[in-house]
N, C-alpha and C positions, 0 to 999 in steps of 0.2 A: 874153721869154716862152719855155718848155720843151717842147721840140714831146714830150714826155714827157705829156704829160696827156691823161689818156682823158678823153671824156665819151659817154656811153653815154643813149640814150633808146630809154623801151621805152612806146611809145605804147598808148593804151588801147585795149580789148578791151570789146564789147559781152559785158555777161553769161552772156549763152547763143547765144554767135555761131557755134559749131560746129553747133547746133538751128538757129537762124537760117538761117542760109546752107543746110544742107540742103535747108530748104521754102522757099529761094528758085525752085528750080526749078520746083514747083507754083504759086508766085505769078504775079501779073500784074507785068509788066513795068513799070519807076516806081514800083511798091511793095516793094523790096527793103530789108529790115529791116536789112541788112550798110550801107548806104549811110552809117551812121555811123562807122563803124569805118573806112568809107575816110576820113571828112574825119578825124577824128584819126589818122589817118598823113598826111592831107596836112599840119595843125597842126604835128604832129613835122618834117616834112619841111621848112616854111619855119624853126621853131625852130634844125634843124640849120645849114640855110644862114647863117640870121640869127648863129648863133652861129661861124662859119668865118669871116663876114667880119666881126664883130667882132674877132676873136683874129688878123686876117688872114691866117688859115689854119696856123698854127701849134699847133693843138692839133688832134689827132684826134678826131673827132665818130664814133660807131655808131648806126646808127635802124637798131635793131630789124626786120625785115618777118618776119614770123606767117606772110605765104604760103611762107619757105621754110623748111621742116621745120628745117635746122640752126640759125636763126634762133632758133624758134618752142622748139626743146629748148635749146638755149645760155641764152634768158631765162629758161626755168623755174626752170632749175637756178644760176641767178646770185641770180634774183629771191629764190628762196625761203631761198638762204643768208643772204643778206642781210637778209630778215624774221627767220628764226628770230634771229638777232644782235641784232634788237629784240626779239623778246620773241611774234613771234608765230608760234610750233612747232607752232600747231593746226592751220596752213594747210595744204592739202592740199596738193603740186606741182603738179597739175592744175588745182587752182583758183587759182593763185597767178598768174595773170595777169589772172583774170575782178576781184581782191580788190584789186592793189597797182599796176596800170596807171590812170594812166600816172606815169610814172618816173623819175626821173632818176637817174646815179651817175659820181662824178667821181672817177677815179685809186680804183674801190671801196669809194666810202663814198656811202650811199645819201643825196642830198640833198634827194629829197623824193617820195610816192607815194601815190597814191589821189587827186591834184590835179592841176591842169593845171599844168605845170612854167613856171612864170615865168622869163624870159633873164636877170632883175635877181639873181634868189637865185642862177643858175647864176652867174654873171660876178664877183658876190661872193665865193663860196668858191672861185674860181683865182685870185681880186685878193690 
């Protein structure tokens, strides 16, 4: 195996989680609307592991985290390259994480988005 291979996961984003999270702070505590968005990065988070010790750590794995700015601009700008290459140039960059998360891409070719990314489709295109 080529420890050359990226795999890149850009776990999904609630819709309007920047609105969300704001009127977290007005909410009641245990009713935080973001609490989704945490378990899809934890989903991503076992995905990545699951996928290191498959490959037994010979490929480089990236998960994405949103909480940090350079993360959160690095996916837009990847993500939305990548769409426009399909076909979808309407997206806005802004929304382009609310529209194609979550995400996978391996060595930059987008192998799958807007799904929950399955380990069998990732494992298949490095096989």
């Amino acid at each position: 195996m080529n420890s050359s291979i990226l795999i890149e996961i850009f776990p999904s984003v609630l819709g309007n989680q920047d609105e969300c999270c704001d009127m977290d702070a007005e909410m009641e505590p245990g009713s935080s609307c973001c609490e989704d968005s945490e378990n899809f990065y934890e989903e991503s988070l076992e995905l990545k592991e699951r996928l290191k010790e498959h490959f037994d750590k010979t490929v480089n794995v990236h998960l994405y985290n949103y909480d940090i700015s350079m993360d959160r601009v690095m996916a837009k700008k990847k993500l939305s390259e990548l769409m426009r290459k399909r076909g979808f140039k309407h997206v806005s960059e802004d929304d382009i994480l609310k529209y194609a998360t979550p995400a996978v891409v391996v060595n930059g070719s987008l192998i799958s988005f807007a799904t929950k990314p399955q380990m069998e489709t990732v494992v298949k295109e490095i096989s």
